[in-house]
MMTF fields as JSON, N, C-alpha, C and O atoms, coordinates in Angstrom:
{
  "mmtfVersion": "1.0.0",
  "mmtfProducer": "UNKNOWN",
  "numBonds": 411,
  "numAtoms": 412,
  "numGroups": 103,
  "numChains": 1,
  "numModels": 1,
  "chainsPerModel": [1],
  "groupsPerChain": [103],
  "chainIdList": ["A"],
  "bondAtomList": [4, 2, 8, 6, 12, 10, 16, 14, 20, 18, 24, 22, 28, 26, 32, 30, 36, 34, 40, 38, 44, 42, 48, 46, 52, 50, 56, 54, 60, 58, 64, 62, 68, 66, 72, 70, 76, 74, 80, 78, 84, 82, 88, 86, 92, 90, 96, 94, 100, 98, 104, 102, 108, 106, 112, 110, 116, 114, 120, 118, 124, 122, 128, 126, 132, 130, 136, 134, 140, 138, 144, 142, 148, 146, 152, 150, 156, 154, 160, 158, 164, 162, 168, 166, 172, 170, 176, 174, 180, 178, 184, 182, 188, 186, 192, 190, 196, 194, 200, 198, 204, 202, 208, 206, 212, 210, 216, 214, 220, 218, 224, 222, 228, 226, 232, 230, 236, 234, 240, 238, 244, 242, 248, 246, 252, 250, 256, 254, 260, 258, 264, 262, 268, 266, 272, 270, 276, 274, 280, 278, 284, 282, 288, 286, 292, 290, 296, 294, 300, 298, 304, 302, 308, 306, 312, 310, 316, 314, 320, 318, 324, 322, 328, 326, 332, 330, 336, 334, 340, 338, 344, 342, 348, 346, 352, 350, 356, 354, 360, 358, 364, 362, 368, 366, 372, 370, 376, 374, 380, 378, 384, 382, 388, 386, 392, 390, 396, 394, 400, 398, 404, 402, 408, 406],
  "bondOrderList": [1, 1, 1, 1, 1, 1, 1, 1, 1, 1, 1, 1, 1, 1, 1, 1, 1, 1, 1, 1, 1, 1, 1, 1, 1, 1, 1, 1, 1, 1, 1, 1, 1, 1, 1, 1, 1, 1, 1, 1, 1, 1, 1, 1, 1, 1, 1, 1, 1, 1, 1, 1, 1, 1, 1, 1, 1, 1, 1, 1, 1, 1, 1, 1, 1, 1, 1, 1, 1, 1, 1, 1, 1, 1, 1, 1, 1, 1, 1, 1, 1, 1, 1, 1, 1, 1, 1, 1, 1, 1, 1, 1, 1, 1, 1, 1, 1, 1, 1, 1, 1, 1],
  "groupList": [{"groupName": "UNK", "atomNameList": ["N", "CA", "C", "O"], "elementList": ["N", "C", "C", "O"], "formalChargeList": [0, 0, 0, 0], "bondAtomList": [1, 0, 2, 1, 3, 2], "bondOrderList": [1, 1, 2], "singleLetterCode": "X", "chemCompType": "L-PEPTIDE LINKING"}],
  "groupTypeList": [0, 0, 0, 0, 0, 0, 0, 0, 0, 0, 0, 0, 0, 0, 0, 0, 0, 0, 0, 0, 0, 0, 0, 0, 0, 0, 0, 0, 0, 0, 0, 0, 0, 0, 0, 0, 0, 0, 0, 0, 0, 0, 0, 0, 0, 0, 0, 0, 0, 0, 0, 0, 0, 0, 0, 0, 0, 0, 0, 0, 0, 0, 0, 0, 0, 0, 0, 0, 0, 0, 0, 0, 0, 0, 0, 0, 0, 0, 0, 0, 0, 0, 0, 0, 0, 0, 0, 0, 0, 0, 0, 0, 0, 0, 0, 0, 0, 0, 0, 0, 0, 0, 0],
  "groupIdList": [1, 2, 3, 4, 5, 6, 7, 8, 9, 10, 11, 12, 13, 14, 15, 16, 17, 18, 19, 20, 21, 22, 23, 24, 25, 26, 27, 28, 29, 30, 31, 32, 33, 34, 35, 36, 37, 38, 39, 40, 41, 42, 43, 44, 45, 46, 47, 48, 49, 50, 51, 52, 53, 54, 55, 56, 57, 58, 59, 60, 61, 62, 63, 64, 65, 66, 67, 68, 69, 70, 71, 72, 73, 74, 75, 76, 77, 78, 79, 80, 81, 82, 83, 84, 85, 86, 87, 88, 89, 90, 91, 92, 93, 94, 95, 96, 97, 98, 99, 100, 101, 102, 103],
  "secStructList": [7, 6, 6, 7, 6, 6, 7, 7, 7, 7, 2, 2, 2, 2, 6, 6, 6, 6, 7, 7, 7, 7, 7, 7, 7, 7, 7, 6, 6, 7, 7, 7, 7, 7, 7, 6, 6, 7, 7, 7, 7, 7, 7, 7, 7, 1, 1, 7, 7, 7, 7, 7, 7, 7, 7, 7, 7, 4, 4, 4, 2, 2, 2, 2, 2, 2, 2, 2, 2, 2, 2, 2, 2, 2, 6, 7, 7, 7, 1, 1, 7, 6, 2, 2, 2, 2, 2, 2, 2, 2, 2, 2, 2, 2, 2, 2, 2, 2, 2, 2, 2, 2, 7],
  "xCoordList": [6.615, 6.828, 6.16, 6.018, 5.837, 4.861, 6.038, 7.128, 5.697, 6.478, 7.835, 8.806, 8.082, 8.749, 8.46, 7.54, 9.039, 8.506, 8.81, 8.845, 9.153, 9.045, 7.562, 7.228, 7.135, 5.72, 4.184, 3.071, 4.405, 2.699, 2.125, 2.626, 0.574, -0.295, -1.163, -1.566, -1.134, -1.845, -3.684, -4.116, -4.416, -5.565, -6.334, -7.037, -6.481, -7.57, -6.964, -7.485, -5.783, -5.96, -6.41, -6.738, -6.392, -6.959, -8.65, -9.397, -9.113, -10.31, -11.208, -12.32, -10.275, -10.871, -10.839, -11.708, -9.809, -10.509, -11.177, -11.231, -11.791, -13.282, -12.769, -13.406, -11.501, -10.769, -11.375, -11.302, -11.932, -12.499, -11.188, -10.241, -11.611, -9.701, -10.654, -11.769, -9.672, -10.094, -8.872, -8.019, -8.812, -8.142, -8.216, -9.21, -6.781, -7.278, -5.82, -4.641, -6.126, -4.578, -4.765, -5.798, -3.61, -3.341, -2.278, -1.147, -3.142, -2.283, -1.403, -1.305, -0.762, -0.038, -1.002, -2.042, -0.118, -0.658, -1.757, -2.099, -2.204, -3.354, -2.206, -1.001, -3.498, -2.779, -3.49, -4.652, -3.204, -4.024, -3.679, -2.605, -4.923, -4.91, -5.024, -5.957, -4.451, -4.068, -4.607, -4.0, -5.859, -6.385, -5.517, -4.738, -5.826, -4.925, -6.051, -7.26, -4.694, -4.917, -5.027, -5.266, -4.957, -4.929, -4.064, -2.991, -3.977, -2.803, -2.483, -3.18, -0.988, -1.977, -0.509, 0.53, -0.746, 0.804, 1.276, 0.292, 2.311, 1.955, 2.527, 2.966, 2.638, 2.93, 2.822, 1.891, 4.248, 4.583, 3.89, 3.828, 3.406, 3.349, 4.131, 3.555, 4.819, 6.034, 7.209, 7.379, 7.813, 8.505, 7.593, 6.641, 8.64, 7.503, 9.02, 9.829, 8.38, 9.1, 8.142, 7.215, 8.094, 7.285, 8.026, 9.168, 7.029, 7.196, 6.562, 5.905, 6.476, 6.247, 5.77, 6.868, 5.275, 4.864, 4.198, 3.262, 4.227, 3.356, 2.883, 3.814, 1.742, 1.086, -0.091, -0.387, -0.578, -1.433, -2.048, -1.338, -3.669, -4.154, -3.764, -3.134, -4.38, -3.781, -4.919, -4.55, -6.181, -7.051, -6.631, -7.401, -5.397, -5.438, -4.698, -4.587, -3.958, -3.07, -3.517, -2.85, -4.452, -5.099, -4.768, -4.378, -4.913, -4.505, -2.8, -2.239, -2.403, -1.151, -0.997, -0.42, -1.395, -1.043, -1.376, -0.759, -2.517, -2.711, -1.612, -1.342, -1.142, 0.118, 1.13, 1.822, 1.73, 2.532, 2.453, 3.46, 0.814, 0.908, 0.903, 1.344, 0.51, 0.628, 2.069, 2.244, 3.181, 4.117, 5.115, 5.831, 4.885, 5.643, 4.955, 5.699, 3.788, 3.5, 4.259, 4.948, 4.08, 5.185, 6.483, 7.237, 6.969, 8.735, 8.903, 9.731, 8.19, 8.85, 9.076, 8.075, 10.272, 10.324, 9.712, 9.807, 9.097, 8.595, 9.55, 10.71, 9.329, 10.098, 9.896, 10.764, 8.73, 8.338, 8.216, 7.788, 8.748, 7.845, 7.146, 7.252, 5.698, 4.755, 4.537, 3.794, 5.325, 5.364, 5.779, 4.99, 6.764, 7.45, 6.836, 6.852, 5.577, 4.599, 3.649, 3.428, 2.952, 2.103, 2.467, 1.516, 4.358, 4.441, 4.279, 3.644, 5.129, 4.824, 3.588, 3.369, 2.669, 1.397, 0.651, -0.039, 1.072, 0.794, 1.146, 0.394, 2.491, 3.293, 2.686, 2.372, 2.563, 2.0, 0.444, 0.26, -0.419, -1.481, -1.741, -2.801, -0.22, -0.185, 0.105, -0.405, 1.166, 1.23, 0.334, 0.37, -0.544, -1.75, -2.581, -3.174, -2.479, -4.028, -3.158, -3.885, -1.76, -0.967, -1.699, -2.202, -1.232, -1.273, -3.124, -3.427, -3.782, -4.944, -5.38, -6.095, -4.695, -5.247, -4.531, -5.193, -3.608, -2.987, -3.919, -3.901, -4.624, -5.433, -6.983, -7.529],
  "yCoordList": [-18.237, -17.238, -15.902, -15.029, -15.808, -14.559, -13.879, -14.358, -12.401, -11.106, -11.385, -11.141, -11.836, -12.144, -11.444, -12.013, -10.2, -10.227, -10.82, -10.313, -12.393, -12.971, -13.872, -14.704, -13.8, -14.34, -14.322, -14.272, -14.366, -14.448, -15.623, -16.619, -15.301, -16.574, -16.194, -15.207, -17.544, -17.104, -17.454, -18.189, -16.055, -15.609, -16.687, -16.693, -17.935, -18.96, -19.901, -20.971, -19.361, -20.236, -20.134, -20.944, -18.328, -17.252, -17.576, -17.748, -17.608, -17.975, -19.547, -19.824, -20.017, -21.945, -21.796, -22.398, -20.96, -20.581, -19.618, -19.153, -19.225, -18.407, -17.005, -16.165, -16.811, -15.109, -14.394, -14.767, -13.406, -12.472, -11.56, -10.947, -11.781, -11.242, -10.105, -10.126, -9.426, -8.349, -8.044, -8.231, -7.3, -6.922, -5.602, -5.056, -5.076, -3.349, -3.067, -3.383, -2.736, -2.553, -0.964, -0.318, -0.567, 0.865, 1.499, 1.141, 2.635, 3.595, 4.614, 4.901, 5.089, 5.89, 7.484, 7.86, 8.155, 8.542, 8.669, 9.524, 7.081, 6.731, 6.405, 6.415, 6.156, 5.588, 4.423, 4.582, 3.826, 2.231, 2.563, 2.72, 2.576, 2.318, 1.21, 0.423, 1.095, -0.601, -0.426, 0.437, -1.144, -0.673, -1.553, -2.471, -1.067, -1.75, -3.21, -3.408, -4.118, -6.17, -6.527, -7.734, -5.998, -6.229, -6.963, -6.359, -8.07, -8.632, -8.214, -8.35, -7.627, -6.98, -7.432, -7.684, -7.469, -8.004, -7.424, -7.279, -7.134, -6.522, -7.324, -8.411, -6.998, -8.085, -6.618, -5.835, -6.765, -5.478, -6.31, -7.499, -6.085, -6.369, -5.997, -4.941, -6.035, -5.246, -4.313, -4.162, -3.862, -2.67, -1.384, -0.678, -1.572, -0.246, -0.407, -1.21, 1.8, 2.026, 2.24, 2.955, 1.898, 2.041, 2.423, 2.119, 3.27, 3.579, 3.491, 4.519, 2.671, 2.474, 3.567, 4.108, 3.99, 5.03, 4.443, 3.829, 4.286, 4.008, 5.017, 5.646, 5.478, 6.763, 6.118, 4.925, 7.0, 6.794, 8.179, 9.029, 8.182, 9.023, 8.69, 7.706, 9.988, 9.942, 8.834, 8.026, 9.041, 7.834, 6.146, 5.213, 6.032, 5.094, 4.466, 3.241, 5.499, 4.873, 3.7, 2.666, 3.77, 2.335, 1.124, 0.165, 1.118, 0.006, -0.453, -1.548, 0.678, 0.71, -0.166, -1.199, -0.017, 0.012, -1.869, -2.677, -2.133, -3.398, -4.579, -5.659, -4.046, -4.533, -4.331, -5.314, -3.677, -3.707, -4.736, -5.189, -5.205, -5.986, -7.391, -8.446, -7.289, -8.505, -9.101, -10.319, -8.118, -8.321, -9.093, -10.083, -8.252, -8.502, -10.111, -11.02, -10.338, -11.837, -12.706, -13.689, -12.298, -13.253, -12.997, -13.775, -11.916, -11.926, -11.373, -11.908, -10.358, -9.921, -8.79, -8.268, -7.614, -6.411, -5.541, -5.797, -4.523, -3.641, -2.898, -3.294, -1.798, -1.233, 0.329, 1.199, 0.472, 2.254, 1.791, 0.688, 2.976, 3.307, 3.339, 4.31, 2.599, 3.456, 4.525, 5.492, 4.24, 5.096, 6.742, 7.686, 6.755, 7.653, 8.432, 9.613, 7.513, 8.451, 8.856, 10.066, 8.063, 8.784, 9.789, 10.458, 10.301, 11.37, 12.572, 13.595, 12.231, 13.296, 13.611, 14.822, 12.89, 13.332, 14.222, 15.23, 13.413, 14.447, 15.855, 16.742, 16.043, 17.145, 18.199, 19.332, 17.853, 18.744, 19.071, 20.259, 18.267, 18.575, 19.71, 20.315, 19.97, 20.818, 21.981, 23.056, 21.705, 23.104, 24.122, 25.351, 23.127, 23.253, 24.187, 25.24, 23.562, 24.08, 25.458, 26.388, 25.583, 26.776, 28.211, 29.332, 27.002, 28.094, 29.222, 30.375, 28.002, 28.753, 29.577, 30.577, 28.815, 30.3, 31.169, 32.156, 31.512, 33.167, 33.799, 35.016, 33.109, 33.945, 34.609, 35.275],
  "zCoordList": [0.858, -0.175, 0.135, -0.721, 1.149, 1.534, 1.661, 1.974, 1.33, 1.617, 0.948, 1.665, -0.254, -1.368, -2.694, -3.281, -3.475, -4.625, -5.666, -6.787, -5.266, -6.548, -6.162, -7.006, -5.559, -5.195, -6.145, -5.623, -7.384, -7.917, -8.272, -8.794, -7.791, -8.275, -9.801, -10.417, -9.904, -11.344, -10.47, -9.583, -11.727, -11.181, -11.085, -10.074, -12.052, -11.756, -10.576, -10.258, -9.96, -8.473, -7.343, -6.476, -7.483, -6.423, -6.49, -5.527, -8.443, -8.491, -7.691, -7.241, -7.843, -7.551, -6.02, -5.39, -5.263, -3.778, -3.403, -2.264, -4.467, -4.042, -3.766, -3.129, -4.324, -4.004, -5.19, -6.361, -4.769, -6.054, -6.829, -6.335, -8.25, -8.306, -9.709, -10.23, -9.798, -11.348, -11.315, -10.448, -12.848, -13.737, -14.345, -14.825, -14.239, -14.788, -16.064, -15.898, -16.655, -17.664, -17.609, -17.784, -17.349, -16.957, -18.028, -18.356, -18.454, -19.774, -19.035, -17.842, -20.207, -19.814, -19.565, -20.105, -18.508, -17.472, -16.302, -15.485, -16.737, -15.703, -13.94, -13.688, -13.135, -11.486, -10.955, -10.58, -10.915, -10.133, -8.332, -7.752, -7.888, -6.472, -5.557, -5.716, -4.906, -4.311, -2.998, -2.363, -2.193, -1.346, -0.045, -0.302, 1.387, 1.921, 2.146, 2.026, 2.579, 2.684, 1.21, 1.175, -0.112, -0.926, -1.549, -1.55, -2.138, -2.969, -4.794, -5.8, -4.547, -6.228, -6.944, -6.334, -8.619, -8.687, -10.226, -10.951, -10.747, -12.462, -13.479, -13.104, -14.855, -15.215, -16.79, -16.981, -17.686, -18.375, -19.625, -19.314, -20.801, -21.953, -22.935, -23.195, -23.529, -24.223, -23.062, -21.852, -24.376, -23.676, -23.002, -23.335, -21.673, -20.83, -19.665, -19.202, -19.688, -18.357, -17.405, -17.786, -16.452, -14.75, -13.625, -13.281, -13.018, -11.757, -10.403, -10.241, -9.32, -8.215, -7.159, -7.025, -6.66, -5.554, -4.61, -5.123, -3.075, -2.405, -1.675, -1.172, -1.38, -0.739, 0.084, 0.156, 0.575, 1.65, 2.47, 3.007, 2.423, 3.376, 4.607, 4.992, 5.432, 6.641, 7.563, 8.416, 7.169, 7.036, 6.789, 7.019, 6.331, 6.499, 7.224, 7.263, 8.051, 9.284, 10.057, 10.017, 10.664, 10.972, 10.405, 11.071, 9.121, 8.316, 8.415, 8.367, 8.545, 8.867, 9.678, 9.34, 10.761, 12.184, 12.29, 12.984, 11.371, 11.273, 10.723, 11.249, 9.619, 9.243, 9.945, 9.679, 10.718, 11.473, 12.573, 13.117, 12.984, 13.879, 13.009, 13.464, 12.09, 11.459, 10.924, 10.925, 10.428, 10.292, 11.511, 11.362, 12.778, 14.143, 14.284, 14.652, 14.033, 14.507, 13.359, 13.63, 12.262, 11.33, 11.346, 10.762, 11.984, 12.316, 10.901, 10.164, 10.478, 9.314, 9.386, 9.876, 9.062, 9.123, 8.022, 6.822, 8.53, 7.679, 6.845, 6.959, 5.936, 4.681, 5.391, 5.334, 5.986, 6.753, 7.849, 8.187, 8.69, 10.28, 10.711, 11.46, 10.933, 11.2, 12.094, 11.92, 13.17, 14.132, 13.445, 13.408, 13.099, 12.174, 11.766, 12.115, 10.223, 9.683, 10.816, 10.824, 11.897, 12.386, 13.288, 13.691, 14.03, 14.264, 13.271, 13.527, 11.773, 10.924, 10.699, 10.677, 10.516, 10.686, 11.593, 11.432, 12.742, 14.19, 14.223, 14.627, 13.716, 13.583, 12.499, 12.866, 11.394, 10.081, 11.017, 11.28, 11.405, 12.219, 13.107, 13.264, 13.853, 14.646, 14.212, 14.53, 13.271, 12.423, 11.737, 11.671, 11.212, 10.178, 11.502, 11.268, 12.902, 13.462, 14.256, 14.601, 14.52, 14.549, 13.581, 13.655, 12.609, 11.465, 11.124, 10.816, 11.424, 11.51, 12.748, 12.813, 13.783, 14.8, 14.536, 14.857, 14.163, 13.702, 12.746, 12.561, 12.214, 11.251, 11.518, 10.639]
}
C-alpha cells in the first residue's frame, strides 16, 4: 500500500511501534508544513473546501534527490523531475548572479 493515497494508518498503530506521531488542526488561512520523510495524512471534519500545494526550498533539494533514489529502488515513478527542478534552480541562480553584476 505504500505510495497509494488511499493508504492511512490510524495514529495508535504508528504509536504501539514507537513512531512519534502529533496532531495539528489547521484554520482557515493557516499552512501546515510537511517536512521531508514525513508521513502525513488529512482527514476533513464537516464540510470544507481544501487545497493542496507542494513547495519546497531550494535547500531542500537534497532531500529530493533522496527520494528519487528511494523511489528508483522501489520501481516507483515520481510525480516531479528532480532533475528538472534542480536545472530551474541552477538557471534562476545564474540569472540572479547576472543580474547583480550589472549593478
Amino acid at each position: 500500500l505504500l505510495h497509494k493515497l488511499v493508504t492511512q494508518l490510524s495514529p495508535s498503530i504508528l504509536k504501539a511501534a514507537g513512531v512519534p506521531t502529533y496532531r495539528a488542526v489547521q484554520k482557515a488561512g493557516e499552512f501546515v508544513v510537511t517536512f521531508p520523510r514525513a508521513y502525513h495524512t488529512g482527514f476533513n471534519c464537516g464540510f470544507n473546501c481544501a487545497e493542496a500545494v507542494n513547495v519546497a526550498p531550494v535547500d531542500w533539494l537534497p532531500h529530493g534527490q533522496s527520494a528519487v533514489e528511494l523511489y528508483r529502488e522501489q520501481h516507483h515513478k515520481t510525480s516531479v523531475s528532480h532533475d528538472k527542478l534542480l536545472i530551474g534552480a541552477a538557471k534562476q541562480a545564474l540569472r540572479t548572479l547576472k543580474e547583480e553584476n550589472r549593478e
